[in-house]
C-alpha atoms as an extended CHARMM CRD file, in Angstrom:
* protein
*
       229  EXT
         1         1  UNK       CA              0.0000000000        0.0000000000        0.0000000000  PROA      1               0.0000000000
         2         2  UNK       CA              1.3600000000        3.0770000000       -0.4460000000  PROA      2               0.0000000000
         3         3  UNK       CA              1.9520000000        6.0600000000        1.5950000000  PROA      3               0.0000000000
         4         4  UNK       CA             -0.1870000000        9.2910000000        1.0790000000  PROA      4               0.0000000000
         5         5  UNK       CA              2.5250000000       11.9850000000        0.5370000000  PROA      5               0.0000000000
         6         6  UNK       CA              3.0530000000       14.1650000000        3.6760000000  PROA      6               0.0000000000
         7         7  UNK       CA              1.0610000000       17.5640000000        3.2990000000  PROA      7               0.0000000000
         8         8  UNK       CA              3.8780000000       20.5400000000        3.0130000000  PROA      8               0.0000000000
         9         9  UNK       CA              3.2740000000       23.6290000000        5.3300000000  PROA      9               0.0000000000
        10        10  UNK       CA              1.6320000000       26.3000000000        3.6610000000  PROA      10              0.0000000000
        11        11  UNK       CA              4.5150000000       28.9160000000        3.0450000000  PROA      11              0.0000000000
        12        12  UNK       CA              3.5740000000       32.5560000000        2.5530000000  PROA      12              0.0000000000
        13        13  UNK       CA              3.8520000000       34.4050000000       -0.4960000000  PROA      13              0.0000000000
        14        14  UNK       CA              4.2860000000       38.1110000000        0.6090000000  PROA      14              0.0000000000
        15        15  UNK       CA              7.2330000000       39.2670000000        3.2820000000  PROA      15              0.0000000000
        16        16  UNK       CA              6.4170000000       38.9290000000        6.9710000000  PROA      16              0.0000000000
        17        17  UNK       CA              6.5800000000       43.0400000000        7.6800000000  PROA      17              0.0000000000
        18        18  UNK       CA              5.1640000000       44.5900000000       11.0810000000  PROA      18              0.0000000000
        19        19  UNK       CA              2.6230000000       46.0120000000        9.5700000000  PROA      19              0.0000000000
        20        20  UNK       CA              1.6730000000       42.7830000000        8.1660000000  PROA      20              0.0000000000
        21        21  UNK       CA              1.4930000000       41.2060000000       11.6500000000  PROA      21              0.0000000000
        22        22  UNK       CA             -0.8550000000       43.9170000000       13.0930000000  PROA      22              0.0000000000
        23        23  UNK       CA             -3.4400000000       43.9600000000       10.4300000000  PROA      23              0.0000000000
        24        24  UNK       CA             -3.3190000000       39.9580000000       10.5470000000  PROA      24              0.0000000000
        25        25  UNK       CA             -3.6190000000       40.5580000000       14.6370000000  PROA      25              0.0000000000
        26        26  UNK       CA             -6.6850000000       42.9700000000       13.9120000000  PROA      26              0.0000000000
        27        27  UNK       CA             -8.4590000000       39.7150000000       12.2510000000  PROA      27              0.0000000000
        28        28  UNK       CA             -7.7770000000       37.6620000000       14.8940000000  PROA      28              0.0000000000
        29        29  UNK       CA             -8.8300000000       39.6000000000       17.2630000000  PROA      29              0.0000000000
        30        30  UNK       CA            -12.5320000000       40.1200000000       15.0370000000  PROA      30              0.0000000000
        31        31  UNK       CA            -12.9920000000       36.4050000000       14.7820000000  PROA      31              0.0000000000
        32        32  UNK       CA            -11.6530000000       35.3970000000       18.0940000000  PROA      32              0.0000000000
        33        33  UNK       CA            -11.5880000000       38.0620000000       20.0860000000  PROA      33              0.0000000000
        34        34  UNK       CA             -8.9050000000       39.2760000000       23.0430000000  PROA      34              0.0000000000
        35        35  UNK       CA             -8.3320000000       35.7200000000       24.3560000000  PROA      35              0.0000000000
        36        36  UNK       CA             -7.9920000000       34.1230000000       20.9000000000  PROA      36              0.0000000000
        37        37  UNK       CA             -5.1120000000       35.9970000000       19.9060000000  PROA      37              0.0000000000
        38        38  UNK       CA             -2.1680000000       34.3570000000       20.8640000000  PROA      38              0.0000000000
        39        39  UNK       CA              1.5480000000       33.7790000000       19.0440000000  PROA      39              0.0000000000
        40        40  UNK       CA              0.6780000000       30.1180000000       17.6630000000  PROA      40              0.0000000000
        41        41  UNK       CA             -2.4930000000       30.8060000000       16.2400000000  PROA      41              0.0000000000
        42        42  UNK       CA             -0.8340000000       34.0610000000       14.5830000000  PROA      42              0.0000000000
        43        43  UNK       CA              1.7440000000       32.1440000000       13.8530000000  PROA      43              0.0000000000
        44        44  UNK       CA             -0.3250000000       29.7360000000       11.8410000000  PROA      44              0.0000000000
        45        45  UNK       CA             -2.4290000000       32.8080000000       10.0890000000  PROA      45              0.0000000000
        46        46  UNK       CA              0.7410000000       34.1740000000        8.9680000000  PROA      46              0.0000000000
        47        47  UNK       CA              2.4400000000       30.6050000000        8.1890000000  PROA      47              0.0000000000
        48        48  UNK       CA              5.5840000000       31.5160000000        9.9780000000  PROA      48              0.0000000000
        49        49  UNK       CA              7.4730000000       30.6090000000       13.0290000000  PROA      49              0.0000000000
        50        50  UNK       CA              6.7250000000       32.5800000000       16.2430000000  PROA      50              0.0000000000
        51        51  UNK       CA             10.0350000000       33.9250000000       16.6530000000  PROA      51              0.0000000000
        52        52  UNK       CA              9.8910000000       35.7340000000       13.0200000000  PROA      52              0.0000000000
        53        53  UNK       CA              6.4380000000       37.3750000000       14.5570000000  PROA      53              0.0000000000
        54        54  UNK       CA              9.1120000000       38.2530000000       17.8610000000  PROA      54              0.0000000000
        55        55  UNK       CA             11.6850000000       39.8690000000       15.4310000000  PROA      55              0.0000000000
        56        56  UNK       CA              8.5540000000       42.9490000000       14.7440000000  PROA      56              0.0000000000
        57        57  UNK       CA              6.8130000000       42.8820000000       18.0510000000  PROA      57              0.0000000000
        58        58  UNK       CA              8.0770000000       42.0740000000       21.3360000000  PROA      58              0.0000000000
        59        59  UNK       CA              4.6540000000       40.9550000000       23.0550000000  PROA      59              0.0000000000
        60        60  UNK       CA              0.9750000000       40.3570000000       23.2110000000  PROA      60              0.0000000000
        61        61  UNK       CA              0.7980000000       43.8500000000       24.8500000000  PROA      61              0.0000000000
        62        62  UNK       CA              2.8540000000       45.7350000000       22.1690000000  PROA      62              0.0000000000
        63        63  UNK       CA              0.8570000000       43.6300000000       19.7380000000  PROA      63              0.0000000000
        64        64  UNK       CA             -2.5890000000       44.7430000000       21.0900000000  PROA      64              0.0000000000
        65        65  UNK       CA             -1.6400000000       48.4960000000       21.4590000000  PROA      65              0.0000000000
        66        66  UNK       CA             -0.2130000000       48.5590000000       17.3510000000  PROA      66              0.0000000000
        67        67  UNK       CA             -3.7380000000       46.8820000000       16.2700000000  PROA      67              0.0000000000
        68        68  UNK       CA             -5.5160000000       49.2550000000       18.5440000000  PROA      68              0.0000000000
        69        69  UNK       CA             -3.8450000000       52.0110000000       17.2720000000  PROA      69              0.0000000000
        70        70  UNK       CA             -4.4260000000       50.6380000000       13.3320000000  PROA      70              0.0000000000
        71        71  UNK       CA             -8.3500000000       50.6050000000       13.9680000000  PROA      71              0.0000000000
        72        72  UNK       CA             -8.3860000000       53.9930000000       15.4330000000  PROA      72              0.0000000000
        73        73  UNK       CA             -5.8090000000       55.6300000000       12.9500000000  PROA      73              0.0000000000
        74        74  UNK       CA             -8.3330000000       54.4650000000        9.8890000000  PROA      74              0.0000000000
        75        75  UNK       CA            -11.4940000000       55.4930000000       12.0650000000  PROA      75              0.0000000000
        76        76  UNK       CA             -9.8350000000       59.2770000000       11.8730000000  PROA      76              0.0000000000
        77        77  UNK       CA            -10.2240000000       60.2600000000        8.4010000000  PROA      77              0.0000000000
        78        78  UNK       CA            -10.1660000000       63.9290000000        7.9290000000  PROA      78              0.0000000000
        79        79  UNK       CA            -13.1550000000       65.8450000000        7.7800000000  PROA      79              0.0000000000
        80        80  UNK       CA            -13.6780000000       69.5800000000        7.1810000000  PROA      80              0.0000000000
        81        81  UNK       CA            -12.8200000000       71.6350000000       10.3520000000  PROA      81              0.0000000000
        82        82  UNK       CA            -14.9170000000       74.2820000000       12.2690000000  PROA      82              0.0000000000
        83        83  UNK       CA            -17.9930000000       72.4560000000       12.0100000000  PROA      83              0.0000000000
        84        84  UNK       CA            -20.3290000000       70.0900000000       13.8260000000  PROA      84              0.0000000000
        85        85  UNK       CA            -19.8080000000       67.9240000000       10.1550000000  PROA      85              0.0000000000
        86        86  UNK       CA            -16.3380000000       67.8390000000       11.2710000000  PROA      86              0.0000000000
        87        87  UNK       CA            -16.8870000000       66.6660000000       15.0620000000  PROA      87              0.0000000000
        88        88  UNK       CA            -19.5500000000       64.2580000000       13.7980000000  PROA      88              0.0000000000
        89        89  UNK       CA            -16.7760000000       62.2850000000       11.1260000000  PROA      89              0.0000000000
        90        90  UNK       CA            -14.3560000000       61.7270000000       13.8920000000  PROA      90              0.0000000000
        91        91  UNK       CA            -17.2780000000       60.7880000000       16.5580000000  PROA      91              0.0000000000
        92        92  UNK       CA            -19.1340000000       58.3940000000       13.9950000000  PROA      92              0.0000000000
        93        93  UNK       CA            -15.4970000000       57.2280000000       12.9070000000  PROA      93              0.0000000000
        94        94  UNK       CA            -14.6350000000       55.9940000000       16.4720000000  PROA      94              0.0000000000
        95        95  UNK       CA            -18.9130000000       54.7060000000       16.7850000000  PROA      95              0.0000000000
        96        96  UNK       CA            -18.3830000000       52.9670000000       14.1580000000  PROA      96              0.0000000000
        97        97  UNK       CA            -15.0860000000       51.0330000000       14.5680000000  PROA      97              0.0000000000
        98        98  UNK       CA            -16.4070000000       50.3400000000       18.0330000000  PROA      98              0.0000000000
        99        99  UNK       CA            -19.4150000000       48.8290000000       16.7720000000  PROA      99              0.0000000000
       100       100  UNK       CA            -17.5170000000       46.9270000000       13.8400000000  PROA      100             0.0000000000
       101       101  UNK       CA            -14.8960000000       45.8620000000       16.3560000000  PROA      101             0.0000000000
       102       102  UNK       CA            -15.8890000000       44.2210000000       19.6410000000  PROA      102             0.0000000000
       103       103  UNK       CA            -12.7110000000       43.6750000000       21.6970000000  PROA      103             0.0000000000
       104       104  UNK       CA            -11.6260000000       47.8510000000       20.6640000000  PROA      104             0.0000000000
       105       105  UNK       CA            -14.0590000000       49.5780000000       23.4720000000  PROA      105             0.0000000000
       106       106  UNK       CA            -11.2920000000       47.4770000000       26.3560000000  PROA      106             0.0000000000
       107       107  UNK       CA             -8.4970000000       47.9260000000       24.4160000000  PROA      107             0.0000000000
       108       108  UNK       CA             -9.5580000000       52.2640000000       24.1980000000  PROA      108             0.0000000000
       109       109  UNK       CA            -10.3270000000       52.1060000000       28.2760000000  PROA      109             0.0000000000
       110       110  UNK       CA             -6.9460000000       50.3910000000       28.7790000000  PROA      110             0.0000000000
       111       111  UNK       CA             -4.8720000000       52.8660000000       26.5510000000  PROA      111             0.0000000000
       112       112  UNK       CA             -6.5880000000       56.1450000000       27.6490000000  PROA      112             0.0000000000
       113       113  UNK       CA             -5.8660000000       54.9700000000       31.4920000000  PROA      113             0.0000000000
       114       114  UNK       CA             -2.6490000000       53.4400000000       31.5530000000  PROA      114             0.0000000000
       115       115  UNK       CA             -0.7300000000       54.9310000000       28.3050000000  PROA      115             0.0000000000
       116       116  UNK       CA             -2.0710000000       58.9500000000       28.6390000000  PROA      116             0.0000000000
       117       117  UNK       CA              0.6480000000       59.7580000000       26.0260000000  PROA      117             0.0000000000
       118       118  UNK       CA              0.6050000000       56.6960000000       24.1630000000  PROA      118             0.0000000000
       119       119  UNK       CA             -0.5060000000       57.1170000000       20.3500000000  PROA      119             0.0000000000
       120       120  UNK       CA             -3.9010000000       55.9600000000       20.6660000000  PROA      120             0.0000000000
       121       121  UNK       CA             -4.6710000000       58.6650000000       23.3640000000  PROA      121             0.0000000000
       122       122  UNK       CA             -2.8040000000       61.3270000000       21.2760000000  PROA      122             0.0000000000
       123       123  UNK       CA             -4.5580000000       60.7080000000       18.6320000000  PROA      123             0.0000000000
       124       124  UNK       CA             -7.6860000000       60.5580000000       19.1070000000  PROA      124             0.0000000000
       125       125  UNK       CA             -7.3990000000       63.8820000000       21.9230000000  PROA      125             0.0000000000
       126       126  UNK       CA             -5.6170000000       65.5820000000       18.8690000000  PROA      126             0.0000000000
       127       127  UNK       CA             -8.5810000000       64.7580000000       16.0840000000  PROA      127             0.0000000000
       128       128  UNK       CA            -10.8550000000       65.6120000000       18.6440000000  PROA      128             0.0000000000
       129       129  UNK       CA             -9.2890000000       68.9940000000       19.6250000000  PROA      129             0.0000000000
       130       130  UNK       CA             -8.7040000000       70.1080000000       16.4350000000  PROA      130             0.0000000000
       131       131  UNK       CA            -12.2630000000       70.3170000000       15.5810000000  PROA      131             0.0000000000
       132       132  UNK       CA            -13.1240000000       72.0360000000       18.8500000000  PROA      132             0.0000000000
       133       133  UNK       CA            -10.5570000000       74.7260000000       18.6300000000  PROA      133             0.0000000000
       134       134  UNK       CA            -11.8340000000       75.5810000000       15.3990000000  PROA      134             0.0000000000
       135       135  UNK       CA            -14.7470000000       76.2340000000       16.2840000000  PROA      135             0.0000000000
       136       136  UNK       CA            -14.3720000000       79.2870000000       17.8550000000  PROA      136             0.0000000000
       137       137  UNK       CA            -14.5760000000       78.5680000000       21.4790000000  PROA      137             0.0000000000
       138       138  UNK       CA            -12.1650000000       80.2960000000       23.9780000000  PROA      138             0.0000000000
       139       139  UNK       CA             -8.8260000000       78.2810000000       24.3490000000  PROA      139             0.0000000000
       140       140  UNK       CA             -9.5240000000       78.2180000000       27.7560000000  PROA      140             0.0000000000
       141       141  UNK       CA            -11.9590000000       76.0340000000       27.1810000000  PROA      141             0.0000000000
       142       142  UNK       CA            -10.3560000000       73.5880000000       24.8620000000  PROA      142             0.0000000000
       143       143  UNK       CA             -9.3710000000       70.7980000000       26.8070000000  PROA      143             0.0000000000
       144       144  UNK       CA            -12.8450000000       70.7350000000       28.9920000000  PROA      144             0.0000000000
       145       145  UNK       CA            -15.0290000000       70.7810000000       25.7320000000  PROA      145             0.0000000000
       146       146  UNK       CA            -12.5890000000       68.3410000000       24.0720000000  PROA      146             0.0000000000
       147       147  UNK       CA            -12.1850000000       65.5140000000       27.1890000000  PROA      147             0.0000000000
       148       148  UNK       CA            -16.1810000000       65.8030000000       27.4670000000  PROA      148             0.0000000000
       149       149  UNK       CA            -16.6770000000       64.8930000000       23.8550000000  PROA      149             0.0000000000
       150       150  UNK       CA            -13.7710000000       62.1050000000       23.9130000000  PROA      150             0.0000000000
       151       151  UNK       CA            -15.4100000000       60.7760000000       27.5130000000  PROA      151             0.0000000000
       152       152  UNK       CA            -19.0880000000       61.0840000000       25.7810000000  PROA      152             0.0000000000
       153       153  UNK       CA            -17.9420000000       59.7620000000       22.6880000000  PROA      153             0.0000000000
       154       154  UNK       CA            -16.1550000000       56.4320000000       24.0840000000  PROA      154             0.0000000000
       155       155  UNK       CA            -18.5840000000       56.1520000000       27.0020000000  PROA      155             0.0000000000
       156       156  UNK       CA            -21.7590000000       55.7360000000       24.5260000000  PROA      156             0.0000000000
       157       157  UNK       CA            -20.0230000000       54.0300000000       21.5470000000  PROA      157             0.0000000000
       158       158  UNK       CA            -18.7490000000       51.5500000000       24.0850000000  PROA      158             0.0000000000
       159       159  UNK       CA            -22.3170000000       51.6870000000       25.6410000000  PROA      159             0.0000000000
       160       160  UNK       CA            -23.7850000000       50.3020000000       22.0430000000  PROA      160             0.0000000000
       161       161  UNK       CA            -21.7280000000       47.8060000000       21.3520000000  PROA      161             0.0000000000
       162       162  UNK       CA            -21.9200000000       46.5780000000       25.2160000000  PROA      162             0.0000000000
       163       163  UNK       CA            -26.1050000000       46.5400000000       24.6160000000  PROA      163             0.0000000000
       164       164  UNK       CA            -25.6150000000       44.3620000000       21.2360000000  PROA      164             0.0000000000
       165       165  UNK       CA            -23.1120000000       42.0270000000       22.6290000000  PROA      165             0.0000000000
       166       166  UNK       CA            -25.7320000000       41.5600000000       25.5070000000  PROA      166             0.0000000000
       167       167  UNK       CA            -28.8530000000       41.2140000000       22.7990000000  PROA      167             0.0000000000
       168       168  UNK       CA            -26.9140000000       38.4370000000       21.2770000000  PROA      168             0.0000000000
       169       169  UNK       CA            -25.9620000000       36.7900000000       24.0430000000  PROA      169             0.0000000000
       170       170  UNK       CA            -29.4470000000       36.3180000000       25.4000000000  PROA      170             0.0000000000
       171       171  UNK       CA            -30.6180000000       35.7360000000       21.8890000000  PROA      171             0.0000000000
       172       172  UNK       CA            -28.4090000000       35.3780000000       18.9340000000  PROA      172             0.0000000000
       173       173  UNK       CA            -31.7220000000       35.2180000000       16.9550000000  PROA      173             0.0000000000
       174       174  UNK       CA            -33.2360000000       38.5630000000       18.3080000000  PROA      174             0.0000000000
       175       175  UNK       CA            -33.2180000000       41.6780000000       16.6190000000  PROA      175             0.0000000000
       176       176  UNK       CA            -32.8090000000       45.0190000000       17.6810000000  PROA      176             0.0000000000
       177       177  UNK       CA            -36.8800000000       45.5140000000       18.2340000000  PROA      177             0.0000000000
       178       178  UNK       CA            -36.8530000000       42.5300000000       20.2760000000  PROA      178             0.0000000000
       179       179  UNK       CA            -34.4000000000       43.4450000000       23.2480000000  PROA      179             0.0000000000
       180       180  UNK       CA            -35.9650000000       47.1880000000       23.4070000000  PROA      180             0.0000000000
       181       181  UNK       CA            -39.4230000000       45.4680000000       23.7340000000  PROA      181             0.0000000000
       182       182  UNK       CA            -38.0830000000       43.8090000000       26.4730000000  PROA      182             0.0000000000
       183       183  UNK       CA            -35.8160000000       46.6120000000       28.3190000000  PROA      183             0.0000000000
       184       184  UNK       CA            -38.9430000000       48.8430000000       27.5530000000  PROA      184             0.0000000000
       185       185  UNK       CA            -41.4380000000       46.0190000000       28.8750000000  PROA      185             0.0000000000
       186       186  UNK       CA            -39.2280000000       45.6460000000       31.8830000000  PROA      186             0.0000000000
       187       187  UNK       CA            -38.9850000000       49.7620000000       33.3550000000  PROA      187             0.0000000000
       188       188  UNK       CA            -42.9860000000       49.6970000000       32.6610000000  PROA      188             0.0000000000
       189       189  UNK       CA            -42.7140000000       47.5920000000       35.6410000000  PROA      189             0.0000000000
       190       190  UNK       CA            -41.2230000000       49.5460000000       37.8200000000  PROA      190             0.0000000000
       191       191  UNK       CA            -42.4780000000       51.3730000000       40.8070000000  PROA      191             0.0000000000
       192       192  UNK       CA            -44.2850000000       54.4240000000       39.8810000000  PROA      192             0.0000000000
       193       193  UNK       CA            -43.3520000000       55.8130000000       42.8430000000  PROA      193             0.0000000000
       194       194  UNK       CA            -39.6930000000       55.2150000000       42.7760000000  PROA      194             0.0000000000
       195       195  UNK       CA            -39.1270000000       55.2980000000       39.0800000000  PROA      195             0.0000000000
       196       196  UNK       CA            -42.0430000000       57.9000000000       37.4870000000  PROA      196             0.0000000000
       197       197  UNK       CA            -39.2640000000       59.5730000000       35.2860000000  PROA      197             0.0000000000
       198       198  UNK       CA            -37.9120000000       55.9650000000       33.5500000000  PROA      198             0.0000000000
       199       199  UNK       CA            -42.0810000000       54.8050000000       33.3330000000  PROA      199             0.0000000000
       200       200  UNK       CA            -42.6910000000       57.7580000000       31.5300000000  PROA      200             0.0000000000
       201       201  UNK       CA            -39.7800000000       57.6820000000       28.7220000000  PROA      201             0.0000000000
       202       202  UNK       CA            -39.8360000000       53.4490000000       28.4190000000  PROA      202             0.0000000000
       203       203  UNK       CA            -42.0450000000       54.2700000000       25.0650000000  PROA      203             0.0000000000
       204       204  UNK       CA            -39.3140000000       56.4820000000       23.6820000000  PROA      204             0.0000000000
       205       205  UNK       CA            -36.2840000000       54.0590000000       23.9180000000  PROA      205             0.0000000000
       206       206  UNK       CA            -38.4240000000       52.1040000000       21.4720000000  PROA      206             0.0000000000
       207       207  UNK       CA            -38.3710000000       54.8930000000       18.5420000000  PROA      207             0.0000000000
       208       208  UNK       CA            -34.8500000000       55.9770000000       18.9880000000  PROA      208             0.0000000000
       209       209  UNK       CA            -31.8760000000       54.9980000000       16.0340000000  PROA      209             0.0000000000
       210       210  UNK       CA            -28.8820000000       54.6350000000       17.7330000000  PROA      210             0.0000000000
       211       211  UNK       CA            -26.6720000000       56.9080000000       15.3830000000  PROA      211             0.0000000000
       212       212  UNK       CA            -29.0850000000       59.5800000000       15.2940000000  PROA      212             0.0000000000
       213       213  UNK       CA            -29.0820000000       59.7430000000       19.2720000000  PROA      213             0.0000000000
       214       214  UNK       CA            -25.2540000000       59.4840000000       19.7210000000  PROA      214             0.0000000000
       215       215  UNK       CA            -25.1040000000       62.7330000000       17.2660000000  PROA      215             0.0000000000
       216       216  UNK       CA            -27.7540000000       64.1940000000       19.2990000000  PROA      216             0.0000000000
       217       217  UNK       CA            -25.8090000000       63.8990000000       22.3030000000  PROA      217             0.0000000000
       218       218  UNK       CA            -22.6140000000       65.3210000000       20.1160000000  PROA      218             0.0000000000
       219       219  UNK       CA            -24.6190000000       68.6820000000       19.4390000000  PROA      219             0.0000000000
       220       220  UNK       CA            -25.8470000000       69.1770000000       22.8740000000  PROA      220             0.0000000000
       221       221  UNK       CA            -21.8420000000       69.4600000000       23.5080000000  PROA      221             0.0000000000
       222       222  UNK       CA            -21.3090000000       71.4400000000       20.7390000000  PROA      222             0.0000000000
       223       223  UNK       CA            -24.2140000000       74.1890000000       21.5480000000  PROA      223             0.0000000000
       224       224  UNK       CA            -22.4180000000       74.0870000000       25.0690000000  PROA      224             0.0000000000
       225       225  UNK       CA            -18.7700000000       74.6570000000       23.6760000000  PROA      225             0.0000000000
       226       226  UNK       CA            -20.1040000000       77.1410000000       20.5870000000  PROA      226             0.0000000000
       227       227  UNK       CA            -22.0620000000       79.2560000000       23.3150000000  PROA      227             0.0000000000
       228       228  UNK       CA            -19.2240000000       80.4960000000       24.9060000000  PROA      228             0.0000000000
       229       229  UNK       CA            -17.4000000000       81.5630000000       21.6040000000  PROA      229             0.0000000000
């Protein structure tokens, strides 16, 4: 009988590069989120050897902060400046890649805490502040109006894609409608006495697009900053 020939490793075609092993990282982490990206299974992505991967990054920390700062640095496109236009491309930009990528909202909190002048803080504080200085608003209040909008921003994007990872969890079949109906059927409950204010408003969380209420919450911020110009 003979022997089936023994499968060769799949080689890669293009040169193993840094910037090659973050994008690959941002994939993993998509698919298989925080705890799924380790060195072997990168290693077998990117049909190489894990010490080739440790010749471009030294660690699963480094390697989290570079695909962190990837997502975020493609969220930031430039928009026109001196505008609410302009603060609502770099707030939708960071909703969005939130939304689009799960494991980013941890990733954000643990880079804005522990790495203040790390890239991903600078950059996102600098997109942010750009738009607010120009829109007229005394440079005394610059870095107030700006860390509100980055604490807003990040707290409600993060807040989303917290309330959809929940939906799914309890249903992976339920939509949207479905899990208001519920949160909705569930404050109706509530004691009038102790909750009148979250009785009363239960109807509107039904009606409300998510996108359209984060940018609401973006121009109550920007009346705020623009009324003191």
């Amino acid at each position: 009988m003979t022997p089936h020939p023994r499968k060769k490793p799949e080689r890669r075609t293009e040169p193993l590069s840094r910037e090659r092993i973050v994008d690959t990282a941002v994939g993993l982490l998509d698919t298989a989120g925080e705890s799924g990206l380790t060195f072997r299974a990168l290693s077998e992505r990117l049909a190489t050897g894990p010490g080739a991967i440790y010749w471009h990054v030294a660690g699963k920390s480094e390697l989290l902060a570079a695909a962190t700062d990837r997502v975020v640095s493609r969220a930031l496109t430039e928009g026109p400046d001196g505008s609410p236009d302009g603060i609502h491309d770099v707030a939708l930009g960071l909703f969005d890649a939130i939304e689009e990528h799960p494991w980013l909202i941890g990733q954000l909190t643990t880079q804005l805490s522990h790495h203040p002048t790390g890239p991903v803080t600078t950059r996102i504080f600098e997109a942010t502040g750009r738009q607010v200085s120009a829109l007229g608003a005394p440079a005394s209040s610059w870095f107030t109006a700006t860390s509100a909008l980055m604490h807003y921003i990040l707290g409600a994007a993060g807040q989303n894609a917290a309330n959809a990872a929940r939906a799914r969890a309890l249903d992976p079949e339920a939509d949207r409608t479905a899990y208001l109906d519920t949160v909705a059927g569930a404050w109706k409950q509530l004691s009038p006495d102790d909750h009148p204010f979250t009785r009363a408003v239960a109807d509107q969380g039904l009606e409300h697009d998510d996108r359209t209420q984060f940018l609401a919450g973006i121009d109550l911020i920007i009346a705020g900053v623009t009324a003191g110009a």
